[in-house]
Residue frames as qw, qx, qy, qz and C-alpha x, y, z in Angstrom:
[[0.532, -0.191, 0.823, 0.066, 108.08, 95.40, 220.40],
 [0.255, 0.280, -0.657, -0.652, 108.11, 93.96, 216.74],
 [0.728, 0.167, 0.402, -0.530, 104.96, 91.77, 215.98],
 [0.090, -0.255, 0.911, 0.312, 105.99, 88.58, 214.21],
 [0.813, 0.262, -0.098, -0.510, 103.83, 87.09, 211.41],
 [0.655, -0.083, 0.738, 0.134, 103.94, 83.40, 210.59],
 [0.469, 0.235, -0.642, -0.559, 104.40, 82.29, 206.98],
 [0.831, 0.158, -0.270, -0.461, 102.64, 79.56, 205.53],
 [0.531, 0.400, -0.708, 0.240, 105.86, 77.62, 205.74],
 [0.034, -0.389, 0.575, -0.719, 105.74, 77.95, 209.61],
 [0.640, -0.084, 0.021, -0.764, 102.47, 77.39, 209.98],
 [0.845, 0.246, -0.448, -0.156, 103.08, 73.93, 208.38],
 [0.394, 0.326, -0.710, 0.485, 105.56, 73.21, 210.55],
 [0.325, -0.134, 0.509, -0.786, 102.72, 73.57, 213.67],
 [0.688, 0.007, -0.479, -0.544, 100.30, 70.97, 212.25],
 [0.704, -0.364, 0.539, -0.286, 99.75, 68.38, 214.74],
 [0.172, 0.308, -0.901, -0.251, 101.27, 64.89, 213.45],
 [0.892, -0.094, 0.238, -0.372, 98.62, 61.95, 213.32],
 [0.341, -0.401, 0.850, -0.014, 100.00, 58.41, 214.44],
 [0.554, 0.039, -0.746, -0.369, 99.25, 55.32, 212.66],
 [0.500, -0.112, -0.798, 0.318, 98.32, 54.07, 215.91],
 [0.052, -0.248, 0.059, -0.966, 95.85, 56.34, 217.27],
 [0.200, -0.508, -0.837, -0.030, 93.25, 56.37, 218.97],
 [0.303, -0.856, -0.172, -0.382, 90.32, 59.09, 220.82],
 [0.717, -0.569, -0.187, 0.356, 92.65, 59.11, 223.81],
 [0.650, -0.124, 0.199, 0.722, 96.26, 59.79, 222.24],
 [0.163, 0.674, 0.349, 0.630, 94.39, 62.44, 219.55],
 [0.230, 0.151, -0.289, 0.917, 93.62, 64.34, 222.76],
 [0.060, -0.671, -0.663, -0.327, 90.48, 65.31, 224.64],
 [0.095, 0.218, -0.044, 0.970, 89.04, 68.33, 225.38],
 [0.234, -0.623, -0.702, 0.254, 86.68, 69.41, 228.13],
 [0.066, -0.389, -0.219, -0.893, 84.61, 72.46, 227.82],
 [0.284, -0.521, -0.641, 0.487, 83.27, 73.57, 231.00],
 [0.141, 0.200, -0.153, -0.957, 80.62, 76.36, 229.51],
 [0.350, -0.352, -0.617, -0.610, 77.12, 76.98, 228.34],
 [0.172, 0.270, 0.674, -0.665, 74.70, 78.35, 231.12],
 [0.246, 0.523, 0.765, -0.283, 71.07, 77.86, 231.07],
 [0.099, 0.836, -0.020, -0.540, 71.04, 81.18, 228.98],
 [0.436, 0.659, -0.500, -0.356, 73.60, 80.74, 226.07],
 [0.823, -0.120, 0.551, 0.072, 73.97, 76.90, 225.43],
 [0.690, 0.718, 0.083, 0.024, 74.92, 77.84, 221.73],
 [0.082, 0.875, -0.463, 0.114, 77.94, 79.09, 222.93],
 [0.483, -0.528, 0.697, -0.034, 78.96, 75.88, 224.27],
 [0.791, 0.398, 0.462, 0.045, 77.90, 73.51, 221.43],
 [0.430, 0.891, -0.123, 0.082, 80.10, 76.08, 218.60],
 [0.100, -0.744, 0.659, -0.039, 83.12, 75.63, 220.82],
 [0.728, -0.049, 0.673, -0.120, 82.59, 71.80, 221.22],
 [0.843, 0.514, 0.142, 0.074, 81.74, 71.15, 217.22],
 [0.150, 0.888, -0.413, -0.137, 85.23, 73.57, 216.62],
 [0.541, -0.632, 0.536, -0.146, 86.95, 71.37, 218.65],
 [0.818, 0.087, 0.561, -0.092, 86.13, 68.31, 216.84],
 [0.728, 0.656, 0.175, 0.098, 87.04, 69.67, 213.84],
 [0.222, 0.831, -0.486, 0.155, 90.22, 71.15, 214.56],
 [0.645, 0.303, -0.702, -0.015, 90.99, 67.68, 215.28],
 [0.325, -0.446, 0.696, -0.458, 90.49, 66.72, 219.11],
 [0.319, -0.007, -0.933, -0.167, 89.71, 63.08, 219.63],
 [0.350, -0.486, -0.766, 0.232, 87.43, 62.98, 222.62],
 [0.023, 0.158, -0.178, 0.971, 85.80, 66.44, 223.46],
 [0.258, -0.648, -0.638, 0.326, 82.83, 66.52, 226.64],
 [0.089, -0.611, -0.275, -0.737, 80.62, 69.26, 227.58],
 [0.203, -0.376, -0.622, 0.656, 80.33, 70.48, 231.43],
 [0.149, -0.361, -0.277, -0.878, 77.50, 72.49, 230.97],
 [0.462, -0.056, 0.414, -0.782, 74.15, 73.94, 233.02],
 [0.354, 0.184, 0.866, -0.302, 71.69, 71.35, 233.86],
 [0.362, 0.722, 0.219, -0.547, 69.43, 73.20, 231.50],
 [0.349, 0.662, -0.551, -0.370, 71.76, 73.75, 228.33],
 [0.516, -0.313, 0.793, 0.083, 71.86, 69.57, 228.28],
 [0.638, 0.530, 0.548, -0.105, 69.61, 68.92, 225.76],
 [0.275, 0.876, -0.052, -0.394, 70.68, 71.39, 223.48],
 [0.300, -0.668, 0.639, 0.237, 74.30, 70.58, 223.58],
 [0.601, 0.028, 0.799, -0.015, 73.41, 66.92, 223.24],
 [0.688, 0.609, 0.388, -0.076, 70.99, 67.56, 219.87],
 [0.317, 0.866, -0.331, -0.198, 73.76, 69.87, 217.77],
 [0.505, 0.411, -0.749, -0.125, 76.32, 66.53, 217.27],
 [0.910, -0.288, -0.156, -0.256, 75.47, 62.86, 218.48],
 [0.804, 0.156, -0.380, 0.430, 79.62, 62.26, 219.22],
 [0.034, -0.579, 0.440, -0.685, 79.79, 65.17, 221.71],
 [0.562, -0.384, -0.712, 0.170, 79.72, 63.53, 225.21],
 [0.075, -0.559, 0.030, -0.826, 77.91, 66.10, 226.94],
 [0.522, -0.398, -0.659, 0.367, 76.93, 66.15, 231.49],
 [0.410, -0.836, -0.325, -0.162, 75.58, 68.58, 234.06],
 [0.328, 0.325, -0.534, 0.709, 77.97, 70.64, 235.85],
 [0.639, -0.564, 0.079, -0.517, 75.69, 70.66, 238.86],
 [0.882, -0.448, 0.125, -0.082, 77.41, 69.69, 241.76],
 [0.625, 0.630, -0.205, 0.414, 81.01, 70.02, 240.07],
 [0.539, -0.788, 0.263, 0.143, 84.05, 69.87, 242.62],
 [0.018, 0.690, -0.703, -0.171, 87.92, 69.87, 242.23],
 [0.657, -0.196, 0.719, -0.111, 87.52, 66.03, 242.67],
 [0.766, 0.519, 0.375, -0.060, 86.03, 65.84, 238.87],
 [0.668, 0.727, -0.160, 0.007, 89.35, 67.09, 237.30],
 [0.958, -0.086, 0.098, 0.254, 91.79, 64.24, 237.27],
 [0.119, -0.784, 0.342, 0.505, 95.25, 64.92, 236.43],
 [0.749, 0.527, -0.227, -0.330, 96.26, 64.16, 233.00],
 [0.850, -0.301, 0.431, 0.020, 97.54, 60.43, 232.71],
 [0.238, -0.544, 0.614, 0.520, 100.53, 59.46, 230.48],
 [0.115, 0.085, 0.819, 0.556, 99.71, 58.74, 226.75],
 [0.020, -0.681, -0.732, -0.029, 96.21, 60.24, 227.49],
 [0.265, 0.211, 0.169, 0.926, 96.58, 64.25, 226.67],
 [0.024, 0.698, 0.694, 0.175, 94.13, 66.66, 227.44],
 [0.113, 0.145, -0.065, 0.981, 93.14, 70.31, 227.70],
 [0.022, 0.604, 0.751, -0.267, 90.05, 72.56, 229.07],
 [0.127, 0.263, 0.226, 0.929, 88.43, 75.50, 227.69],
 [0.316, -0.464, -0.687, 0.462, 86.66, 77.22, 230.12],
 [0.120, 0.415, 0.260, -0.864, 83.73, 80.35, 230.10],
 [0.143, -0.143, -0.570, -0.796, 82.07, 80.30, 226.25],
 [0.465, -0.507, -0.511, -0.515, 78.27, 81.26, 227.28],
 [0.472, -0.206, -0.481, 0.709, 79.05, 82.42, 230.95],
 [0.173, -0.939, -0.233, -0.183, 76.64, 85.05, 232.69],
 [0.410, 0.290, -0.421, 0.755, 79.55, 87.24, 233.72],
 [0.411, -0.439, 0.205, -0.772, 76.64, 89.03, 236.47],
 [0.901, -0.244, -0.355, -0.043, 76.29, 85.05, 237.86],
 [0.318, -0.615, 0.622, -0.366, 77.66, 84.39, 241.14],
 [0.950, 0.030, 0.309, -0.037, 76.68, 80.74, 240.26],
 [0.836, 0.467, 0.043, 0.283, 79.14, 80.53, 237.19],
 [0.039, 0.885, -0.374, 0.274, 81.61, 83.19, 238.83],
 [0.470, -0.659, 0.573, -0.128, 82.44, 80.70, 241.79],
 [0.937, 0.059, 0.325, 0.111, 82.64, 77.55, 239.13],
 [0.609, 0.705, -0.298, 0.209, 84.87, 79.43, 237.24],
 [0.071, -0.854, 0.430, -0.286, 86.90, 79.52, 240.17],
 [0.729, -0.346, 0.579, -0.116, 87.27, 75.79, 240.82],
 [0.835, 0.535, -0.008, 0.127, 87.84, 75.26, 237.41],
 [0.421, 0.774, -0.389, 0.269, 90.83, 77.64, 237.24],
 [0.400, -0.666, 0.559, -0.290, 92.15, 76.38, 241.09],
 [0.863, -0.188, 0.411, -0.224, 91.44, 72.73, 240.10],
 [0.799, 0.600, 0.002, -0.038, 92.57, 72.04, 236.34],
 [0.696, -0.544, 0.411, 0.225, 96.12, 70.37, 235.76],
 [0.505, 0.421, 0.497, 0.566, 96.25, 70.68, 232.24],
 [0.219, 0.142, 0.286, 0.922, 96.47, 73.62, 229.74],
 [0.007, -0.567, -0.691, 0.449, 93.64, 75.93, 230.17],
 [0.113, 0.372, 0.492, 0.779, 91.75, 78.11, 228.03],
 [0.083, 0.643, 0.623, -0.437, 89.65, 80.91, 229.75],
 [0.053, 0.232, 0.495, 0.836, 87.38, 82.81, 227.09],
 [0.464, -0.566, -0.452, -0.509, 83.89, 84.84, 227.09],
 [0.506, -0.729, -0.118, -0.446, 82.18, 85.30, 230.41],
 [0.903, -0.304, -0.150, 0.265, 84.82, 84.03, 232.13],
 [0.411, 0.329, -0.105, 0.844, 87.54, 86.54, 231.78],
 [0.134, -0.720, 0.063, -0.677, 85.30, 88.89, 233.88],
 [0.744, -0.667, 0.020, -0.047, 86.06, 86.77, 236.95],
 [0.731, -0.107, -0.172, 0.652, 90.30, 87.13, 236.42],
 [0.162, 0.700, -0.073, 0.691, 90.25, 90.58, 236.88],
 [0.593, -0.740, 0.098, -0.302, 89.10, 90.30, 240.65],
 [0.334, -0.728, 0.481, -0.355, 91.41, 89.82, 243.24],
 [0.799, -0.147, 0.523, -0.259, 90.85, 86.04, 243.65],
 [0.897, 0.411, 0.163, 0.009, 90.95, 85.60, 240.17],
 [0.289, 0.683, -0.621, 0.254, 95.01, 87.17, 239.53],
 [0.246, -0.556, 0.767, -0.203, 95.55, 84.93, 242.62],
 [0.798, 0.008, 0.580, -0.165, 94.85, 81.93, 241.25],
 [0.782, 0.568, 0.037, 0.255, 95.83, 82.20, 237.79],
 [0.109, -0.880, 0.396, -0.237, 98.95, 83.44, 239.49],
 [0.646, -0.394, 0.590, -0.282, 99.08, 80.06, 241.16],
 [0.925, 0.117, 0.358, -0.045, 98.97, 78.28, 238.23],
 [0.379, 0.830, -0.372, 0.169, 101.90, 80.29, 236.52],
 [0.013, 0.645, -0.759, 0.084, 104.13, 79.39, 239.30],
 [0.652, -0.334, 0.680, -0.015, 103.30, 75.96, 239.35],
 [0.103, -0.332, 0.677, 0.648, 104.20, 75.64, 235.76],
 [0.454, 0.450, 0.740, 0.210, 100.57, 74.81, 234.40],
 [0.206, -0.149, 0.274, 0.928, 100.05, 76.92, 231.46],
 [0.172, 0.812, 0.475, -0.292, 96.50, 79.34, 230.84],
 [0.158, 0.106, 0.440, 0.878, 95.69, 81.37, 227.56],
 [0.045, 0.516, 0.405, -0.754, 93.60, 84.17, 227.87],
 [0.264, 0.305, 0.648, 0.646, 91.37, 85.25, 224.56],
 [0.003, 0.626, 0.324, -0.710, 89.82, 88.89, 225.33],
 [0.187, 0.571, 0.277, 0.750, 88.56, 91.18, 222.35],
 [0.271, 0.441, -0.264, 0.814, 89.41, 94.51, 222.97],
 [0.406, -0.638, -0.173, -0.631, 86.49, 95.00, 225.73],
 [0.854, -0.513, 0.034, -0.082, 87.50, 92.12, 228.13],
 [0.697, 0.213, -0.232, 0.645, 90.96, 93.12, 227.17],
 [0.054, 0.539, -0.187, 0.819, 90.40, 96.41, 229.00],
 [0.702, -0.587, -0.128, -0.381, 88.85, 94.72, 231.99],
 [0.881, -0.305, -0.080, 0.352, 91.69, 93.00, 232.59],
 [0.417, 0.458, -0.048, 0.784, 93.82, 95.66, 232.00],
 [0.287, -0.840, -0.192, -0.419, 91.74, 97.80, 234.39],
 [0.802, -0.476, -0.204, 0.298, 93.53, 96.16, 237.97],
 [0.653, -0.338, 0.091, 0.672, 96.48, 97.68, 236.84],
 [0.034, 0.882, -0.079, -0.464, 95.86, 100.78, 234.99],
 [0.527, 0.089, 0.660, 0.528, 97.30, 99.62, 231.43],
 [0.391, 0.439, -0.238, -0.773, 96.54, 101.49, 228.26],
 [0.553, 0.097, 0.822, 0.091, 94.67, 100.15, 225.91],
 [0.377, 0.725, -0.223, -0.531, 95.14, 102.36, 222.83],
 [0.470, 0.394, -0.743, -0.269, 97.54, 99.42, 221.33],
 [0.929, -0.066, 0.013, -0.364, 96.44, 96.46, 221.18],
 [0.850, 0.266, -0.375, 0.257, 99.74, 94.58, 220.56],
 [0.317, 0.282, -0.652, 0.629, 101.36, 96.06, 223.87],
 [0.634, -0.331, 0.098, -0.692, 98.07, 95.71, 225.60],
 [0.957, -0.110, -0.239, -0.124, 98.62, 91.56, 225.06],
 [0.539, 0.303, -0.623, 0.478, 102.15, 91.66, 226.22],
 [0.164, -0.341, 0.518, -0.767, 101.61, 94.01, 229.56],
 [0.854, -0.166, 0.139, -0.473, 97.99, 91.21, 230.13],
 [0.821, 0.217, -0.521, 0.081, 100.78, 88.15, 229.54],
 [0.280, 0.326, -0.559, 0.709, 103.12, 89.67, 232.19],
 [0.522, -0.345, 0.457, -0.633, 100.42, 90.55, 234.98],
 [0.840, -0.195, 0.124, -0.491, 98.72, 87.29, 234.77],
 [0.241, -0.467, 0.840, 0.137, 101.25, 84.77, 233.70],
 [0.714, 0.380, 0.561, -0.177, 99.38, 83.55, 230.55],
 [0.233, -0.088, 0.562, 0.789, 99.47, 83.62, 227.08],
 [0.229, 0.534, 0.416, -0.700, 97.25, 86.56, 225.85],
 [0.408, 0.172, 0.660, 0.607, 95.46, 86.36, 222.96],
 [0.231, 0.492, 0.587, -0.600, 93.77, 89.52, 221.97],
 [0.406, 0.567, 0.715, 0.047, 90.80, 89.61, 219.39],
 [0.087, 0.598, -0.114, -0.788, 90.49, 91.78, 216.56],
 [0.487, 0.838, -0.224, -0.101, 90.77, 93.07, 212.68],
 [0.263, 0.517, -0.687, 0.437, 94.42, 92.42, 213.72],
 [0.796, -0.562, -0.222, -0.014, 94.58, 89.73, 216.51],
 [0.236, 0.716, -0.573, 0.319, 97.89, 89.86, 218.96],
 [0.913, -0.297, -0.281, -0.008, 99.34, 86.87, 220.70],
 [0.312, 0.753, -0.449, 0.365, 101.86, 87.39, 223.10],
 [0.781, -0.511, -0.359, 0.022, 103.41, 85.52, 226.19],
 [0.417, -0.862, 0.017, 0.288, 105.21, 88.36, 227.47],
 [0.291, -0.602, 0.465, 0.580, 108.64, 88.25, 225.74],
 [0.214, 0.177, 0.825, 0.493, 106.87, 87.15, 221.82],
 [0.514, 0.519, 0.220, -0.647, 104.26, 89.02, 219.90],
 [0.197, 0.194, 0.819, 0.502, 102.88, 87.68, 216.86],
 [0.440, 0.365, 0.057, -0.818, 100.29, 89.18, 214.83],
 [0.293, 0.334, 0.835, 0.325, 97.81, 87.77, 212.61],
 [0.207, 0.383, 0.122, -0.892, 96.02, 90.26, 210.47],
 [0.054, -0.149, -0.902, -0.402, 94.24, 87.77, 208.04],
 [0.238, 0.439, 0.553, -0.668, 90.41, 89.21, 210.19],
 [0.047, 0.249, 0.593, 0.764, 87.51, 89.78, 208.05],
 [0.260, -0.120, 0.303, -0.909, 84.39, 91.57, 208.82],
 [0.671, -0.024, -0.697, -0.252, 82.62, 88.33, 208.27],
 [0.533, -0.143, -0.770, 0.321, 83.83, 87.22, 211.80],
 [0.057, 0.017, 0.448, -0.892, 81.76, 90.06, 213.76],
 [0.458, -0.270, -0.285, -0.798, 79.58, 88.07, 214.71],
 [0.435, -0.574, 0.582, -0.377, 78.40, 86.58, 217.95],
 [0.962, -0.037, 0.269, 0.022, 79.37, 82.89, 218.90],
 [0.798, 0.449, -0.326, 0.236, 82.46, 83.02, 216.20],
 [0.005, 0.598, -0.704, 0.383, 85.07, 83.85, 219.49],
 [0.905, -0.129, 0.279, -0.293, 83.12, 80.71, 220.77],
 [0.905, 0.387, -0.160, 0.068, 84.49, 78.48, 217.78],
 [0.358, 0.696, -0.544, 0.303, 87.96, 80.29, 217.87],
 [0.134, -0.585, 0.757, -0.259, 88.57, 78.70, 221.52],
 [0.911, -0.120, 0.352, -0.180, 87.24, 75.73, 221.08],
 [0.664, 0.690, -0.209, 0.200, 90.18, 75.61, 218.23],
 [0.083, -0.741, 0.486, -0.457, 92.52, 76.81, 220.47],
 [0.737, -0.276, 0.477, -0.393, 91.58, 73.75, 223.09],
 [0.981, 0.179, 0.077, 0.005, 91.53, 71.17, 220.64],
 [0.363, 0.766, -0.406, 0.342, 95.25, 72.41, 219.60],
 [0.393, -0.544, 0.684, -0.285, 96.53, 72.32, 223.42],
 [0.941, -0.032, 0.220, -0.257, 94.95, 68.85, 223.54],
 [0.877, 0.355, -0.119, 0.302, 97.23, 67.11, 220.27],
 [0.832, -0.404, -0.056, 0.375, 99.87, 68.91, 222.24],
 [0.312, 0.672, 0.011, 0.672, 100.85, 72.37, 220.38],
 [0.225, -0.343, -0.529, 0.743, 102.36, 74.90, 223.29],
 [0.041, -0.603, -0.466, 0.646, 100.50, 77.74, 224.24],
 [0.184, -0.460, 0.439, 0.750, 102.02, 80.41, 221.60],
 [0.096, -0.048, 0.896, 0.432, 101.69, 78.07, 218.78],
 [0.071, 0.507, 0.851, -0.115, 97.84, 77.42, 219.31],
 [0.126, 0.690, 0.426, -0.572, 96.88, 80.25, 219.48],
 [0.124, 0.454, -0.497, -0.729, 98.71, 81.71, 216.17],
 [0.185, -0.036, 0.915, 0.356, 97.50, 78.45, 214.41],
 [0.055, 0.538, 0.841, -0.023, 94.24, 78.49, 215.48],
 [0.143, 0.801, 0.234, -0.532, 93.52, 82.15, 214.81],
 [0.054, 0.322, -0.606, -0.725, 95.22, 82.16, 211.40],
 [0.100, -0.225, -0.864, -0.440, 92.16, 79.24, 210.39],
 [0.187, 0.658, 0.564, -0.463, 89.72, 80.78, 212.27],
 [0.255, 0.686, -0.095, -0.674, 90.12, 83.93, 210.07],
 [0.015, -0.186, 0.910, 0.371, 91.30, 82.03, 206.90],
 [0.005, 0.365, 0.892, 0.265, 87.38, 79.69, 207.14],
 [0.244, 0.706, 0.365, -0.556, 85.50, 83.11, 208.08],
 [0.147, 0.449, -0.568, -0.674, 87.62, 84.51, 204.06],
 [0.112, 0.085, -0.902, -0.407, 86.42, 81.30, 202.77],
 [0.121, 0.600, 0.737, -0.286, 82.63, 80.99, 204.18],
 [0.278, 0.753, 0.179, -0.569, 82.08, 84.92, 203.11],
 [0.153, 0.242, -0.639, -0.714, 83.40, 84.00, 199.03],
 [0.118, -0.292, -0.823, -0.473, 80.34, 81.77, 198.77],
 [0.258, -0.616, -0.736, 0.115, 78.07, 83.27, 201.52],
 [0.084, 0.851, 0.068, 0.515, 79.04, 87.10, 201.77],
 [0.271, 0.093, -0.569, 0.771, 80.68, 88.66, 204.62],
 [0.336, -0.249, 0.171, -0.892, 77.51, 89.77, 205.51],
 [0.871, -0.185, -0.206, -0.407, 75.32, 86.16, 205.59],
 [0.527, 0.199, -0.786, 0.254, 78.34, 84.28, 207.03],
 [0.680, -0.643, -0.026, -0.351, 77.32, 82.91, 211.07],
 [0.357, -0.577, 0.731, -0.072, 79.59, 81.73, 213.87],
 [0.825, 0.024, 0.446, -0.346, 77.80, 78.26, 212.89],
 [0.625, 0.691, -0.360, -0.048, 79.51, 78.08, 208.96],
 [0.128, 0.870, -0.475, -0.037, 82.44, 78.52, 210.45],
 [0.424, -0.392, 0.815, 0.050, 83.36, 74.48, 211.26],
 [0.838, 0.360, 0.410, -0.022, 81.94, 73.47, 208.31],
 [0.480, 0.835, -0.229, 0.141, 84.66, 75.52, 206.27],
 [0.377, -0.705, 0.599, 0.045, 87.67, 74.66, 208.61],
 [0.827, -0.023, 0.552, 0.103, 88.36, 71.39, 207.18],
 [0.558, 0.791, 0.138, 0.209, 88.46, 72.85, 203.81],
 [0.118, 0.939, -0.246, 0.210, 91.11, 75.04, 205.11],
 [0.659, -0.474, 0.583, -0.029, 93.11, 72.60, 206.98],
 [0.762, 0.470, 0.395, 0.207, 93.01, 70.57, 203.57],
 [0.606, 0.765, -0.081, 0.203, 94.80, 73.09, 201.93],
 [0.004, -0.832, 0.532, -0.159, 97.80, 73.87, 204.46],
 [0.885, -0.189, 0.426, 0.011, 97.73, 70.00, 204.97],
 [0.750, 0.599, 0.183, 0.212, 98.42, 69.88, 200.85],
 [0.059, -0.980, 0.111, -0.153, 101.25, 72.35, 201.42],
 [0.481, -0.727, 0.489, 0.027, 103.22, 70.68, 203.73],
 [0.727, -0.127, 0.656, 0.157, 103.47, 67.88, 202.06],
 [0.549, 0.821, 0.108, 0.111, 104.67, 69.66, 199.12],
 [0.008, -0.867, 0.452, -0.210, 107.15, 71.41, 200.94],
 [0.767, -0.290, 0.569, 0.066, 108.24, 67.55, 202.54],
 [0.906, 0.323, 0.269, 0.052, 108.52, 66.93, 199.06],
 [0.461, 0.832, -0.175, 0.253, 110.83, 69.31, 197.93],
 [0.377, -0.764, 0.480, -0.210, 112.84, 68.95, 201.04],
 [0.850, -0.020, 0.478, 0.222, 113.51, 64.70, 200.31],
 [0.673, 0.702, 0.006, 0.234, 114.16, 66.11, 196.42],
 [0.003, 0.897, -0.372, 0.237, 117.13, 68.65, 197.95],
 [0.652, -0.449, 0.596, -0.134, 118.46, 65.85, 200.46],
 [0.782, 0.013, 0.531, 0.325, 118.91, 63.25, 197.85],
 [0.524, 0.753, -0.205, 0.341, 120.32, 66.03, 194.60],
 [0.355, -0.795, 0.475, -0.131, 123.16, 66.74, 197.78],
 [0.818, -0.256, 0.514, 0.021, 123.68, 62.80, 198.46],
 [0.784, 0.566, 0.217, 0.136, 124.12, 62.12, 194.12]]
């Protein structure tokens, strides 16, 4: 299968639109059910992404433990205890009020605490769904295909974001290769009924009958916490209402794009996951500047036609 790159052009065309008439609701929010007692960094990186790739309202569900942390790394994150977390705490999403979840960054995959919340996340959640990081080692079991199974056929839609290791766990159930990486994401779209994004040099998004590629990677971005950032991108996207597909390409073209642009002033070698939302804006700033070039030329053409 042929791996489709986006142009620039395209890209533009995937920007989220902001209303004159906005507000933290309509922008979208984004709930990030992650960070155990262990890695709370991992939830705070996905949370700041978020905010910067443009979500309006974006909470922390995190360990009782990781609260403080969460809380001290931005004063606008609205951040709560997942102790004691039941289906009951995710509403369904109300009309003019948007929202997505992103759901494992800083997960003990060897927890049987965080193994069975992953599972009431993924059985409970009525919106788009992002599972990343220590989460992914609980869809490979048995329970987990049958529930993210369940949410294929009832039409809610779940994007998977493996690099190549927790691409080969999930692969494992079924005995996949996992020499290529671009027919590794298709054959992990098809079992699970998601859209697979997997991590690389070369990333590959596919949702079973589409691959895209994005090969923009620098060695800048091997390092830990930056697949943190990438789904909290990815979340904040679903949120303003990009499908599945779309997010992911977008949000892995600026992931890689503000790791290029962190390592020209900081090296590929000093760059941290932590840089990386202070450079996104910068990069969003330029494919903003773009479109609205290309809008221009596109009114210029429409009225030389009309003359």
């Amino acid at each position: 299968m042929i791996a489709w790159k986006y142009s620039d052009a395209k890209l533009c065309g995937l920007l989220p639109e902001l209303a004159e008439d906005a507000n933290k609701y309509t922008r979208g929010k984004v709930s990030l059910v992650a960070g155990c007692s262990r890695y709370p960094g991992a939830a705070a990186l996905a949370a700041l992404a978020s905010q910067r790739m443009g979500a309006g309202y974006t909470e922390v569900i995190c360990a009782p433990k990781s609260v403080d942390a969460v809380r001290a790394v931005s004063p606008s994150l609205v951040v709560r205890p997942w102790k004691n977390l039941s289906p009951r705490d995710f509403p369904p999403m109300r009309a003019g009020h948007p929202s997505a979840y992103v759901l494992g960054p800083g997960f003990d995959a060897s927890s049987g605490s965080c193994e069975k919340l992953a599972f009431t996340v993924i059985e409970s959640v009525c919106a788009p769904l992002v599972v990343d990081g220590g989460a992914l080692a609980f869809l490979s079991t048995k329970k987990g295909r049958k529930l993210v199974q369940e949410r294929f056929e009832s039409g809610l839609e779940t994007i998977v974001t493996p690099h190549a290791g927790e691409a080969a766990r999930l692969a494992a159930p079924f005995d996949f290769p996992t020499d290529d990486a671009d027919e590794l994401a298709r054959l992990i779209s098809l079992a699970y009924g998601v859209t697979a994004l997997v991590k690389g040099p070369k990333s590959f998004i596919s949702d079973g009958e589409t691959t895209a590629v994005m090969d923009e990677g620098t060695p800048a971005l091997a390092k830990a916490g930056t697949g943190d950032v990438l789904a909290g991108m990815i979340g904040a996207l679903l949120a303003q209402g990009l499908a599945p597909f779309d997010a992911c390409v977008l949000a892995a073209t600026f992931h890689a794009r503000a790791g290029r642009l962190a390592a020209s002033e900081l090296s590929e070698r000093c760059v941290v996951a932590e840089d990386l939302p202070r450079y996104l804006p910068l990069v969003v700033r330029e494919l903003e500047a773009l479109k609205s070039r290309l809008s221009e030329r596109e009114l210029y053409a429409r009225y030389s036609a009309s003359v």
